[in-house]
C-alpha positions as CSV (number, residue, x, y, z in Angstrom):
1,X,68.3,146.8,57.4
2,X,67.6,145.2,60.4
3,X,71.0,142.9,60.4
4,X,73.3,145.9,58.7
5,X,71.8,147.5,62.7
6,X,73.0,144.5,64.2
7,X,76.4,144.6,63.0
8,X,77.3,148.2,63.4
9,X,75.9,147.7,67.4
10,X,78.4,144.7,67.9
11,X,81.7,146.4,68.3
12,X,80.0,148.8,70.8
13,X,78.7,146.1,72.9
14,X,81.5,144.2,72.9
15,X,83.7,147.3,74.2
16,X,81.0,147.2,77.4
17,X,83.0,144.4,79.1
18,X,86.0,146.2,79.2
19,X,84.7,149.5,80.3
20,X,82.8,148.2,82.8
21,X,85.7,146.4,84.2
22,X,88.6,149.1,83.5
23,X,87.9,150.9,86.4
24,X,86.9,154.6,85.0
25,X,88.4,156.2,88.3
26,X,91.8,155.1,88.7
27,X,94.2,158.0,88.4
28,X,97.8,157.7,88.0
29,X,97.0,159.6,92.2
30,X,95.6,157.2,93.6
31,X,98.1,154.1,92.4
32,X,101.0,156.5,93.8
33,X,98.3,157.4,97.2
34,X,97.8,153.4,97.2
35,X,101.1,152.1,97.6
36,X,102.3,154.5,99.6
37,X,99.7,153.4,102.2
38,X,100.3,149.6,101.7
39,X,104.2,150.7,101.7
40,X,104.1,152.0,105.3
41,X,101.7,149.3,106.5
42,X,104.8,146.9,104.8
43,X,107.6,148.5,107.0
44,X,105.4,148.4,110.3
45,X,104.7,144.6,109.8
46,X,108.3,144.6,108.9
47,X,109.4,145.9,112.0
48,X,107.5,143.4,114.3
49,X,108.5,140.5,112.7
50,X,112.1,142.1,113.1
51,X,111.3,142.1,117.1
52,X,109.6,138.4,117.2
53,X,111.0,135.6,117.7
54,X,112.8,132.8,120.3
55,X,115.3,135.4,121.4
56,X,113.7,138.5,123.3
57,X,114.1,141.6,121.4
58,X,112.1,144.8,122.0
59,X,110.3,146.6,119.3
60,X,111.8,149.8,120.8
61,X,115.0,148.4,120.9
62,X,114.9,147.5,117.0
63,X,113.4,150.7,116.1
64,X,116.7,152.3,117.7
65,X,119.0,149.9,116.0
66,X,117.3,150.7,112.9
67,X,117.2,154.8,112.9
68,X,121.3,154.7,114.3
69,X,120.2,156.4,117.1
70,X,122.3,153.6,119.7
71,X,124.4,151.1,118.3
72,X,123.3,147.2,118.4
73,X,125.8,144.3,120.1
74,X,127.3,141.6,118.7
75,X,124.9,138.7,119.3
76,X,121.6,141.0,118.7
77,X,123.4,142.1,115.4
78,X,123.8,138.6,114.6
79,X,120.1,138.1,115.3
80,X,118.8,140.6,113.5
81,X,120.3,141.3,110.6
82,X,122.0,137.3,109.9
83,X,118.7,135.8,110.7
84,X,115.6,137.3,110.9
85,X,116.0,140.7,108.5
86,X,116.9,138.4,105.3
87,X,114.4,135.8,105.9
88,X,112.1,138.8,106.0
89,X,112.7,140.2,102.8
90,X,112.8,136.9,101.1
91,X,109.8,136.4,102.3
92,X,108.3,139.9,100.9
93,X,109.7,139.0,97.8
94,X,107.7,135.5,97.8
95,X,104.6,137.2,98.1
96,X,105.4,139.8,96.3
97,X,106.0,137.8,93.3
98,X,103.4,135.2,93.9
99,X,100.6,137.7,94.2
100,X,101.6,139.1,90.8
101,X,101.4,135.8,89.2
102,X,97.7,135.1,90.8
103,X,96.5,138.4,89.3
104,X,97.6,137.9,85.8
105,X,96.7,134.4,86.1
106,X,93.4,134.9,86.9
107,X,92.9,138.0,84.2
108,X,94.5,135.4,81.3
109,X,92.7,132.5,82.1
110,X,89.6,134.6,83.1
111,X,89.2,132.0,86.1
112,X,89.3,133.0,90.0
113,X,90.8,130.1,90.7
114,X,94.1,130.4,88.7
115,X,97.2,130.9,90.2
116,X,100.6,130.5,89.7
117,X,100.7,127.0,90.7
118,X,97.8,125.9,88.2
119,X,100.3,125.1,85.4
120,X,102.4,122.9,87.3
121,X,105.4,125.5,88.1
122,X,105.4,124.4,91.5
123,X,105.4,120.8,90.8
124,X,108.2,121.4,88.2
125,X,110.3,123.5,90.7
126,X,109.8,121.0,93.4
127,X,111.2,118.2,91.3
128,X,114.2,120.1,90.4
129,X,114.7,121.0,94.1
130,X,114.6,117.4,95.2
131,X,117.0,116.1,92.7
132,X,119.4,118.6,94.1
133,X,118.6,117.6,97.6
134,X,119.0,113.9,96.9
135,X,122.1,113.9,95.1
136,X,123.8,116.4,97.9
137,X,123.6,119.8,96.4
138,X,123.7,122.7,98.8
139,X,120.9,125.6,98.7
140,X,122.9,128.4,97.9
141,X,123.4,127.6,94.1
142,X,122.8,123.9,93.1
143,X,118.8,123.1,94.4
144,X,118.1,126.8,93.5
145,X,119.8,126.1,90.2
146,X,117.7,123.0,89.5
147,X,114.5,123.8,90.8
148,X,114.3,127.0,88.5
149,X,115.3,124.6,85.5
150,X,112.5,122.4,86.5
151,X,110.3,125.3,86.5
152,X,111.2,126.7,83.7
153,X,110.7,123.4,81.3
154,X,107.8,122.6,82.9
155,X,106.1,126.0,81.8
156,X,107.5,125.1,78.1
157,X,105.9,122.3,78.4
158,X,102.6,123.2,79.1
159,X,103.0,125.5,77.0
160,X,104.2,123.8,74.1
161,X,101.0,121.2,74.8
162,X,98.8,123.7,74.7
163,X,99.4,126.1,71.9
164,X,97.1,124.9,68.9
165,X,98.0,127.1,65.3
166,X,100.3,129.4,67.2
167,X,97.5,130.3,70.0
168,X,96.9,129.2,73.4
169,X,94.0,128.2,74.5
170,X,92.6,128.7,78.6
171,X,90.7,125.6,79.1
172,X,93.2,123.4,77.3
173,X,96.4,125.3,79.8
174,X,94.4,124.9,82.9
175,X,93.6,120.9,82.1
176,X,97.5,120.2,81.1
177,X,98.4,122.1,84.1
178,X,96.3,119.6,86.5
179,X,98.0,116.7,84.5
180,X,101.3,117.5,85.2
181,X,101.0,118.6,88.6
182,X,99.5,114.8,88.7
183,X,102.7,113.4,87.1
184,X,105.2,115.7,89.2
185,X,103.2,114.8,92.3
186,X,104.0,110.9,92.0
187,X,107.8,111.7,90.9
188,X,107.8,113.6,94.4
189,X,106.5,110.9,96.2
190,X,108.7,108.5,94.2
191,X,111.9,110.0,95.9
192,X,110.8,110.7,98.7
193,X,109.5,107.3,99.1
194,X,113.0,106.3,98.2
195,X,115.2,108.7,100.4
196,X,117.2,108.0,103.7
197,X,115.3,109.6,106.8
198,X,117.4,112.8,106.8
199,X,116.9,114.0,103.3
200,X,113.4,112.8,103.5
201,X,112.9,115.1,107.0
202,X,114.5,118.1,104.5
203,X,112.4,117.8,101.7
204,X,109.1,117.6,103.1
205,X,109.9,121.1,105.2
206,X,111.2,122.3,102.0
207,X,108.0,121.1,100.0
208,X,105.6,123.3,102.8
209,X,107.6,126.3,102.4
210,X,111.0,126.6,103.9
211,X,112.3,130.6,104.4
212,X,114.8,129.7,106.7
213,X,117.9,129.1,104.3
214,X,117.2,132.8,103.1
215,X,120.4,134.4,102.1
216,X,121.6,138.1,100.8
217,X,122.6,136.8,97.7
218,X,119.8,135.1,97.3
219,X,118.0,138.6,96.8
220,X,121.0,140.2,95.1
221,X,120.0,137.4,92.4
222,X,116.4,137.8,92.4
223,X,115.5,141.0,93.0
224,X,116.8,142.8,89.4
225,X,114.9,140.3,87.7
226,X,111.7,140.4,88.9
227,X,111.5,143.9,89.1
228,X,112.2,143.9,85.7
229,X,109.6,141.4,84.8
230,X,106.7,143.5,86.7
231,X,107.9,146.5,85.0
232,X,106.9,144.4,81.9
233,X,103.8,143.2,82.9
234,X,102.2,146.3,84.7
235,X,102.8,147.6,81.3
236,X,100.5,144.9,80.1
237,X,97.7,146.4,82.9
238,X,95.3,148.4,80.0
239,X,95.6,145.1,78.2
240,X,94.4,142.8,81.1
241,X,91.4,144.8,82.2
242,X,90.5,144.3,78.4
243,X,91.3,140.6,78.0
244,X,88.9,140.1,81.1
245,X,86.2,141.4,79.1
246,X,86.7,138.6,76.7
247,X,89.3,137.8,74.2
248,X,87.6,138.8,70.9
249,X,86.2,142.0,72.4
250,X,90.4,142.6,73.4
251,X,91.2,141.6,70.1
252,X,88.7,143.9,68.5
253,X,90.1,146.5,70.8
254,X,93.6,146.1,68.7
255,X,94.9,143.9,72.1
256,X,97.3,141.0,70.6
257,X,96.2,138.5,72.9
258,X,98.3,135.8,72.1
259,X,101.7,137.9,72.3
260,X,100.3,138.9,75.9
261,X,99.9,135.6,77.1
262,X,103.1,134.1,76.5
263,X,105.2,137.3,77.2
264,X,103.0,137.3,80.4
265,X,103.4,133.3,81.0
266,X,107.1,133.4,80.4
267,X,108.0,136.4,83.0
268,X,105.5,134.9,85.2
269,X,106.9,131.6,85.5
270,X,110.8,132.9,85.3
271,X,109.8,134.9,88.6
272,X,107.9,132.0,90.1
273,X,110.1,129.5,89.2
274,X,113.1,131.6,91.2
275,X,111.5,132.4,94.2
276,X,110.5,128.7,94.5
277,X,113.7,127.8,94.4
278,X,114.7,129.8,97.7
279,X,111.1,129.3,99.5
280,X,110.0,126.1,98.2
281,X,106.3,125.4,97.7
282,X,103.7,128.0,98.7
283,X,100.4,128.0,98.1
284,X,97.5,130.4,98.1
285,X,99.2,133.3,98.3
286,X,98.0,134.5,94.6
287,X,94.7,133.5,95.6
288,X,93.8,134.9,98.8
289,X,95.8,138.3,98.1
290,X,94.6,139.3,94.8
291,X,90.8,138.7,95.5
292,X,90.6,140.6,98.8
293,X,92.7,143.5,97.2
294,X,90.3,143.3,94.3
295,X,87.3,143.6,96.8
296,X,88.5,146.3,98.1
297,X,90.4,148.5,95.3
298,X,88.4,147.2,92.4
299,X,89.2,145.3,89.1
300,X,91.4,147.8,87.3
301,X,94.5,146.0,86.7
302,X,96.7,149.4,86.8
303,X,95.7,149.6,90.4
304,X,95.0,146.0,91.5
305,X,99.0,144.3,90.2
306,X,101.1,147.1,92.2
307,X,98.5,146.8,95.4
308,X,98.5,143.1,95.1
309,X,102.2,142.8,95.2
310,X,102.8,144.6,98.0
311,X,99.6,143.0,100.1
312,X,101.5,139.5,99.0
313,X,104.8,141.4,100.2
314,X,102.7,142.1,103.7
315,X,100.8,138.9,104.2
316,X,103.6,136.2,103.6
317,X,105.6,138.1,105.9
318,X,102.8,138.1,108.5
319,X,102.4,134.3,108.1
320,X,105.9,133.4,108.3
321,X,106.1,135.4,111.0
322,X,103.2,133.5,113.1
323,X,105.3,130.0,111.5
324,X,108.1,131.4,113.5
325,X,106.4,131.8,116.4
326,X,103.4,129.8,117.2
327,X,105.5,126.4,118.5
328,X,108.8,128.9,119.6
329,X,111.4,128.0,119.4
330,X,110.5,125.3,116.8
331,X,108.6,126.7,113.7
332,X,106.5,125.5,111.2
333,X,106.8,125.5,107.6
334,X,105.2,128.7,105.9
335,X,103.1,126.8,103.7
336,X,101.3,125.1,106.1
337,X,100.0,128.5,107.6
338,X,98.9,129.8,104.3
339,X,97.4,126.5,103.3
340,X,95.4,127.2,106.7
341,X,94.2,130.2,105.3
342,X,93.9,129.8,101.8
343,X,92.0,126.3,101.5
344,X,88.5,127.7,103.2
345,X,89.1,130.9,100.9
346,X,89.3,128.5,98.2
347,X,86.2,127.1,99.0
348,X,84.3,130.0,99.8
349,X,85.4,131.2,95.9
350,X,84.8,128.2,94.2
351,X,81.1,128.2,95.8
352,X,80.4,131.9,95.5
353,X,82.1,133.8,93.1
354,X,83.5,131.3,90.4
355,X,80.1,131.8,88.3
356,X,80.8,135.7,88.0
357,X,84.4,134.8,86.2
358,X,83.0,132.1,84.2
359,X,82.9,133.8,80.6
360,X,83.0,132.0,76.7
Protein backbone atom coordinates (compact mmCIF):
# COMPACT_ATOMS: atom_id res chain seq x y z
CA UNK A 1 0.00 0.00 0.00
CA UNK A 2 2.63 2.04 1.15
CA UNK A 3 4.56 2.16 -2.52
CA UNK A 4 1.03 2.17 -4.62
CA UNK A 5 1.03 6.00 -2.12
CA UNK A 6 4.35 6.65 -3.38
CA UNK A 7 3.52 6.44 -6.85
CA UNK A 8 0.34 8.22 -7.17
CA UNK A 9 2.30 11.40 -5.03
CA UNK A 10 5.11 11.40 -7.75
CA UNK A 11 3.49 13.22 -10.59
CA UNK A 12 2.30 15.83 -8.07
CA UNK A 13 5.60 16.49 -6.79
CA UNK A 14 7.24 16.57 -9.80
CA UNK A 15 4.61 19.41 -11.12
CA UNK A 16 6.05 21.56 -7.81
CA UNK A 17 9.13 22.63 -9.89
CA UNK A 18 7.33 24.11 -12.50
CA UNK A 19 4.77 25.85 -10.44
CA UNK A 20 7.01 27.22 -8.32
CA UNK A 21 8.99 28.58 -11.11
CA UNK A 22 6.04 29.66 -13.56
CA UNK A 23 5.47 32.70 -12.00
CA UNK A 24 1.55 32.40 -10.81
CA UNK A 25 1.18 36.28 -11.29
CA UNK A 26 2.12 37.22 -14.61
CA UNK A 27 -0.81 38.50 -16.55
CA UNK A 28 -0.92 38.96 -20.17
CA UNK A 29 -1.09 43.20 -18.19
CA UNK A 30 1.69 43.30 -16.90
CA UNK A 31 4.00 41.84 -20.12
CA UNK A 32 2.07 44.63 -22.26
CA UNK A 33 2.63 47.30 -18.70
CA UNK A 34 6.38 45.85 -18.89
CA UNK A 35 7.53 46.66 -22.17
CA UNK A 36 5.92 49.52 -22.55
CA UNK A 37 8.10 50.83 -19.61
CA UNK A 38 11.45 49.28 -20.89
CA UNK A 39 10.11 50.63 -24.56
CA UNK A 40 10.24 54.32 -23.41
CA UNK A 41 13.36 53.90 -21.28
CA UNK A 42 14.71 52.37 -25.03
CA UNK A 43 13.86 55.54 -27.02
CA UNK A 44 15.30 57.95 -24.20
CA UNK A 45 18.72 56.04 -24.24
CA UNK A 46 18.18 56.13 -27.83
CA UNK A 47 18.04 59.66 -28.08
CA UNK A 48 21.26 60.40 -26.13
CA UNK A 49 23.28 58.25 -27.84
CA UNK A 50 21.78 60.08 -31.02
CA UNK A 51 23.24 63.53 -29.39
CA UNK A 52 26.87 61.87 -28.29
CA UNK A 53 29.52 61.84 -29.96
CA UNK A 54 33.01 63.64 -31.54
CA UNK A 55 30.75 66.17 -33.37
CA UNK A 56 28.73 68.52 -30.89
CA UNK A 57 25.05 67.93 -31.26
CA UNK A 58 22.49 69.02 -28.67
CA UNK A 59 19.99 66.78 -27.24
CA UNK A 60 17.47 69.57 -27.85
CA UNK A 61 18.58 69.99 -31.20
CA UNK A 62 17.99 66.12 -32.07
CA UNK A 63 14.77 65.99 -30.32
CA UNK A 64 13.63 68.88 -32.87
CA UNK A 65 15.04 67.10 -35.88
CA UNK A 66 13.32 64.17 -34.78
CA UNK A 67 9.52 65.45 -34.06
CA UNK A 68 9.89 67.79 -37.64
CA UNK A 69 9.41 70.61 -35.78
CA UNK A 70 12.75 72.50 -37.65
CA UNK A 71 14.47 70.93 -40.41
CA UNK A 72 18.15 69.45 -39.91
CA UNK A 73 21.35 70.62 -42.40
CA UNK A 74 23.27 68.84 -44.54
CA UNK A 75 26.33 67.78 -42.58
CA UNK A 76 24.21 67.23 -39.20
CA UNK A 77 21.83 65.03 -41.43
CA UNK A 78 24.74 63.22 -42.49
CA UNK A 79 25.74 62.73 -38.93
CA UNK A 80 22.80 61.61 -37.63
CA UNK A 81 21.00 59.62 -39.57
CA UNK A 82 24.36 58.10 -42.02
CA UNK A 83 26.26 57.45 -38.82
CA UNK A 84 25.20 57.36 -35.62
CA UNK A 85 21.13 56.39 -35.98
CA UNK A 86 22.01 52.95 -37.86
CA UNK A 87 24.80 52.03 -35.79
CA UNK A 88 22.20 52.49 -33.02
CA UNK A 89 19.77 50.28 -34.09
CA UNK A 90 22.17 47.59 -35.06
CA UNK A 91 23.24 47.74 -31.99
CA UNK A 92 19.65 47.33 -30.26
CA UNK A 93 19.24 44.54 -32.48
CA UNK A 94 22.56 42.91 -31.04
CA UNK A 95 21.37 42.94 -27.78
CA UNK A 96 18.21 42.34 -28.49
CA UNK A 97 18.93 39.13 -30.04
CA UNK A 98 21.78 38.13 -27.75
CA UNK A 99 19.70 38.60 -24.65
CA UNK A 100 17.07 36.19 -26.10
CA UNK A 101 19.61 33.59 -26.73
CA UNK A 102 21.09 33.84 -22.94
CA UNK A 103 17.61 33.32 -21.64
CA UNK A 104 16.67 30.19 -23.48
CA UNK A 105 20.12 29.06 -23.08
CA UNK A 106 20.11 29.15 -19.71
CA UNK A 107 16.32 27.60 -19.31
CA UNK A 108 17.53 24.59 -21.89
CA UNK A 109 20.62 23.78 -20.44
CA UNK A 110 19.34 24.64 -16.87
CA UNK A 111 22.77 26.38 -16.22
CA UNK A 112 23.28 30.27 -15.32
CA UNK A 113 26.14 30.36 -17.12
CA UNK A 114 24.96 29.45 -20.72
CA UNK A 115 24.83 31.72 -23.28
CA UNK A 116 24.71 32.01 -26.69
CA UNK A 117 28.39 31.77 -27.11
CA UNK A 118 28.69 28.43 -24.98
CA UNK A 119 28.26 26.26 -28.15
CA UNK A 120 30.80 27.81 -30.12
CA UNK A 121 28.48 30.17 -32.48
CA UNK A 122 30.79 32.86 -31.88
CA UNK A 123 33.87 30.98 -32.63
CA UNK A 124 32.17 29.53 -35.74
CA UNK A 125 30.99 33.06 -36.96
CA UNK A 126 34.29 34.49 -36.24
CA UNK A 127 36.04 32.01 -38.52
CA UNK A 128 33.79 32.59 -41.31
CA UNK A 129 34.24 36.44 -40.85
CA UNK A 130 38.02 36.13 -41.03
CA UNK A 131 38.12 34.11 -44.12
CA UNK A 132 36.17 36.77 -45.73
CA UNK A 133 38.47 39.44 -44.32
CA UNK A 134 41.60 37.62 -45.49
CA UNK A 135 40.73 36.83 -48.88
CA UNK A 136 39.31 40.61 -49.49
CA UNK A 137 35.57 40.36 -49.13
CA UNK A 138 33.76 43.53 -48.24
CA UNK A 139 31.27 43.75 -45.16
CA UNK A 140 28.22 44.40 -46.77
CA UNK A 141 27.55 40.81 -48.20
CA UNK A 142 30.60 38.54 -48.40
CA UNK A 143 32.15 38.39 -44.38
CA UNK A 144 28.41 38.65 -43.33
CA UNK A 145 27.75 35.91 -45.79
CA UNK A 146 30.55 33.70 -44.36
CA UNK A 147 30.43 34.35 -40.92
CA UNK A 148 26.65 33.25 -40.75
CA UNK A 149 27.69 30.01 -42.65
CA UNK A 150 30.33 29.46 -40.15
CA UNK A 151 27.80 29.81 -37.52
CA UNK A 152 25.37 27.97 -38.79
CA UNK A 153 27.61 24.58 -39.39
CA UNK A 154 29.17 25.06 -36.30
CA UNK A 155 25.71 24.74 -34.45
CA UNK A 156 25.05 21.44 -36.69
CA UNK A 157 27.92 20.40 -35.51
CA UNK A 158 27.50 20.48 -32.05
CA UNK A 159 24.57 19.48 -32.52
CA UNK A 160 25.09 16.52 -34.56
CA UNK A 161 27.97 15.48 -31.73
CA UNK A 162 25.73 15.70 -29.24
CA UNK A 163 22.41 14.14 -30.02
CA UNK A 164 22.63 10.36 -28.70
CA UNK A 165 19.16 8.13 -29.93
CA UNK A 166 17.58 11.22 -31.37
CA UNK A 167 17.98 13.28 -28.01
CA UNK A 168 20.26 15.91 -26.84
CA UNK A 169 21.84 15.83 -23.98
CA UNK A 170 22.88 19.35 -21.62
CA UNK A 171 26.13 18.24 -20.16
CA UNK A 172 27.34 16.52 -23.32
CA UNK A 173 26.30 20.24 -25.59
CA UNK A 174 27.94 22.39 -23.06
CA UNK A 175 31.35 20.09 -23.09
CA UNK A 176 31.40 19.94 -27.19
CA UNK A 177 30.68 23.54 -27.08
CA UNK A 178 34.02 24.39 -24.97
CA UNK A 179 35.85 22.00 -27.46
CA UNK A 180 35.11 23.75 -30.35
CA UNK A 181 35.36 27.08 -29.16
CA UNK A 182 39.06 25.58 -28.30
CA UNK A 183 39.53 24.42 -31.92
CA UNK A 184 38.07 27.78 -33.49
CA UNK A 185 40.11 29.76 -31.08
CA UNK A 186 43.53 28.36 -32.48
CA UNK A 187 42.16 28.63 -36.28
CA UNK A 188 41.72 32.47 -35.29
CA UNK A 189 44.92 32.80 -34.03
CA UNK A 190 46.25 30.78 -36.93
CA UNK A 191 45.29 33.62 -39.45
CA UNK A 192 45.76 36.10 -37.66
CA UNK A 193 49.19 35.01 -36.89
CA UNK A 194 49.46 34.70 -40.58
CA UNK A 195 47.89 38.11 -41.85
CA UNK A 196 49.62 41.33 -43.25
CA UNK A 197 49.42 44.22 -40.48
CA UNK A 198 46.34 45.83 -41.99
CA UNK A 199 43.98 42.91 -42.09
CA UNK A 200 45.35 41.87 -38.84
CA UNK A 201 44.52 45.66 -37.21
CA UNK A 202 40.74 44.80 -38.88
CA UNK A 203 40.14 41.62 -37.45
CA UNK A 204 41.05 42.03 -33.99
CA UNK A 205 38.49 45.29 -33.85
CA UNK A 206 36.16 43.11 -35.53
CA UNK A 207 36.77 40.04 -33.11
CA UNK A 208 35.94 42.77 -29.79
CA UNK A 209 32.81 43.88 -31.36
CA UNK A 210 32.88 46.22 -34.32
CA UNK A 211 29.22 48.38 -34.86
CA UNK A 212 30.75 50.76 -36.95
CA UNK A 213 30.23 49.16 -40.49
CA UNK A 214 26.37 49.24 -39.53
CA UNK A 215 24.29 49.63 -42.59
CA UNK A 216 20.31 49.97 -43.39
CA UNK A 217 20.36 46.99 -45.22
CA UNK A 218 21.99 45.36 -42.86
CA UNK A 219 18.64 45.63 -40.71
CA UNK A 220 16.38 45.42 -43.78
CA UNK A 221 18.10 41.78 -43.78
CA UNK A 222 17.88 41.01 -40.21
CA UNK A 223 15.21 42.32 -38.76
CA UNK A 224 12.13 40.09 -40.51
CA UNK A 225 13.93 37.14 -39.42
CA UNK A 226 14.51 37.49 -36.08
CA UNK A 227 11.39 38.74 -35.26
CA UNK A 228 10.10 35.87 -36.65
CA UNK A 229 12.28 33.54 -34.72
CA UNK A 230 11.16 35.25 -31.20
CA UNK A 231 7.67 35.04 -32.27
CA UNK A 232 8.64 31.26 -32.33
CA UNK A 233 10.25 30.97 -29.26
CA UNK A 234 8.16 33.22 -26.90
CA UNK A 235 5.64 30.74 -27.96
CA UNK A 236 7.85 28.21 -26.49
CA UNK A 237 7.70 30.52 -22.88
CA UNK A 238 4.98 27.90 -20.88
CA UNK A 239 7.35 25.30 -22.05
CA UNK A 240 10.66 26.85 -20.69
CA UNK A 241 9.37 27.72 -17.24
CA UNK A 242 8.50 23.86 -17.26
CA UNK A 243 11.79 22.51 -18.71
CA UNK A 244 13.50 24.50 -15.74
CA UNK A 245 11.74 22.43 -13.37
CA UNK A 246 13.41 19.40 -14.83
CA UNK A 247 13.09 17.60 -17.99
CA UNK A 248 11.06 14.50 -16.96
CA UNK A 249 8.72 16.56 -14.74
CA UNK A 250 8.27 18.71 -18.47
CA UNK A 251 7.92 15.60 -20.14
CA UNK A 252 5.35 14.30 -17.73
CA UNK A 253 3.73 17.66 -18.20
CA UNK A 254 3.10 16.50 -22.02
CA UNK A 255 6.25 19.16 -22.96
CA UNK A 256 8.25 17.45 -26.01
CA UNK A 257 11.52 18.36 -24.82
CA UNK A 258 13.56 17.32 -27.40
CA UNK A 259 11.44 19.10 -30.34
CA UNK A 260 11.92 22.33 -28.10
CA UNK A 261 15.49 22.11 -28.01
CA UNK A 262 16.43 21.90 -31.35
CA UNK A 263 13.58 24.14 -32.83
CA UNK A 264 14.86 26.52 -30.01
CA UNK A 265 18.78 25.79 -30.83
CA UNK A 266 18.29 26.23 -34.49
CA UNK A 267 16.31 29.89 -34.38
CA UNK A 268 18.76 30.70 -31.74
CA UNK A 269 21.83 30.21 -33.50
CA UNK A 270 20.25 31.48 -37.11
CA UNK A 271 19.64 34.90 -35.19
CA UNK A 272 23.02 34.80 -33.41
CA UNK A 273 24.85 33.67 -36.15
CA UNK A 274 23.44 36.96 -38.32
CA UNK A 275 23.91 39.58 -36.01
CA UNK A 276 27.50 38.35 -35.52
CA UNK A 277 28.13 38.68 -38.75
CA UNK A 278 27.35 42.62 -38.70
CA UNK A 279 28.72 43.23 -34.96
CA UNK A 280 31.35 40.62 -34.67
CA UNK A 281 32.04 39.03 -31.27
CA UNK A 282 30.16 40.16 -28.16
CA UNK A 283 30.18 38.77 -25.09
CA UNK A 284 28.15 38.80 -21.92
CA UNK A 285 25.38 40.43 -23.07
CA UNK A 286 23.04 37.20 -22.52
CA UNK A 287 24.55 36.84 -19.34
CA UNK A 288 24.45 40.00 -17.54
CA UNK A 289 20.85 41.06 -19.08
CA UNK A 290 18.81 38.07 -18.48
CA UNK A 291 19.94 37.61 -14.78
CA UNK A 292 19.37 41.18 -13.58
CA UNK A 293 15.91 41.19 -15.51
CA UNK A 294 15.25 37.86 -13.81
CA UNK A 295 16.05 39.49 -10.35
CA UNK A 296 13.98 41.92 -10.81
CA UNK A 297 10.78 40.56 -12.96
CA UNK A 298 11.09 37.02 -11.78
CA UNK A 299 11.62 33.61 -13.56
CA UNK A 300 8.39 33.32 -15.65
CA UNK A 301 9.71 32.97 -19.07
CA UNK A 302 6.40 34.78 -20.71
CA UNK A 303 7.60 37.90 -18.90
CA UNK A 304 11.39 37.43 -18.52
CA UNK A 305 12.18 36.73 -22.97
CA UNK A 306 10.25 40.03 -24.08
CA UNK A 307 11.82 42.15 -20.92
CA UNK A 308 15.18 40.61 -21.62
CA UNK A 309 15.23 41.60 -25.21
CA UNK A 310 14.51 44.92 -24.91
CA UNK A 311 17.04 45.45 -21.59
CA UNK A 312 19.78 43.76 -24.24
CA UNK A 313 18.16 46.34 -26.78
CA UNK A 314 18.99 49.18 -23.93
CA UNK A 315 22.18 48.03 -22.49
CA UNK A 316 24.38 47.34 -25.77
CA UNK A 317 23.27 50.52 -26.87
CA UNK A 318 24.39 52.22 -23.65
CA UNK A 319 27.80 50.44 -23.93
CA UNK A 320 28.47 51.23 -27.42
CA UNK A 321 27.63 54.41 -26.75
CA UNK A 322 30.33 54.94 -23.79
CA UNK A 323 32.86 52.85 -26.70
CA UNK A 324 32.07 55.77 -28.68
CA UNK A 325 32.93 58.17 -26.34
CA UNK A 326 35.21 57.41 -23.63
CA UNK A 327 38.70 58.00 -25.91
CA UNK A 328 36.55 60.70 -28.47
CA UNK A 329 37.17 60.91 -31.13
CA UNK A 330 38.77 57.36 -31.28
CA UNK A 331 36.47 54.58 -29.89
CA UNK A 332 36.89 51.34 -28.53
CA UNK A 333 35.53 48.17 -29.67
CA UNK A 334 32.01 47.24 -27.94
CA UNK A 335 33.15 44.12 -26.66
CA UNK A 336 35.75 45.28 -24.74
CA UNK A 337 33.20 47.41 -22.65
CA UNK A 338 30.86 44.64 -22.05
CA UNK A 339 33.67 42.21 -21.30
CA UNK A 340 34.34 45.02 -18.58
CA UNK A 341 31.19 44.42 -17.22
CA UNK A 342 30.33 41.06 -17.72
CA UNK A 343 33.51 39.08 -16.50
CA UNK A 344 33.11 40.28 -12.56
CA UNK A 345 29.26 39.40 -13.11
CA UNK A 346 30.49 36.17 -14.35
CA UNK A 347 32.31 35.62 -11.36
CA UNK A 348 30.06 36.89 -8.88
CA UNK A 349 27.42 34.06 -10.62
CA UNK A 350 29.60 31.29 -10.89
CA UNK A 351 30.43 31.83 -6.99
CA UNK A 352 26.92 32.68 -5.80
CA UNK A 353 24.17 31.49 -7.63
CA UNK A 354 25.40 28.57 -9.95
CA UNK A 355 24.41 25.99 -6.99
CA UNK A 356 20.68 27.22 -7.13
CA UNK A 357 20.61 26.22 -11.16
CA UNK A 358 22.49 23.09 -10.70
CA UNK A 359 19.60 20.37 -11.08
CA UNK A 360 19.78 16.32 -12.31
Amino acid sequence: MRGSEDQTRLPRRARRPGRERCGQGVTPLKVVYTGLILSGILVIIALISLSLGPAKISLKDVLTWVTGYRSVDQTAWMILFKIRLPRILLAGLVGFTLSIGGVVFQALLRNPLAEPFILGVSSGAAVGAIIGIVFGLGFNLGVPLLSFMGALLTILLVMGISSRHGGLESSTLLLTGVIVNAFFTAVIMFFITTTSDSRLHSMLFWLYGDLSQSRYVQLSISLPIILIVSGILYAFSRHLNLIVGGEESALQMGVEVELVKWISFLGISLMTGMVISFSGIIGFVGLIVPHLMRMFLGPDHRLLIPASALGGAVFLIAADTLARIILSPSELPVGVITAFLGAPFFIYLLKRRGSQWTQS
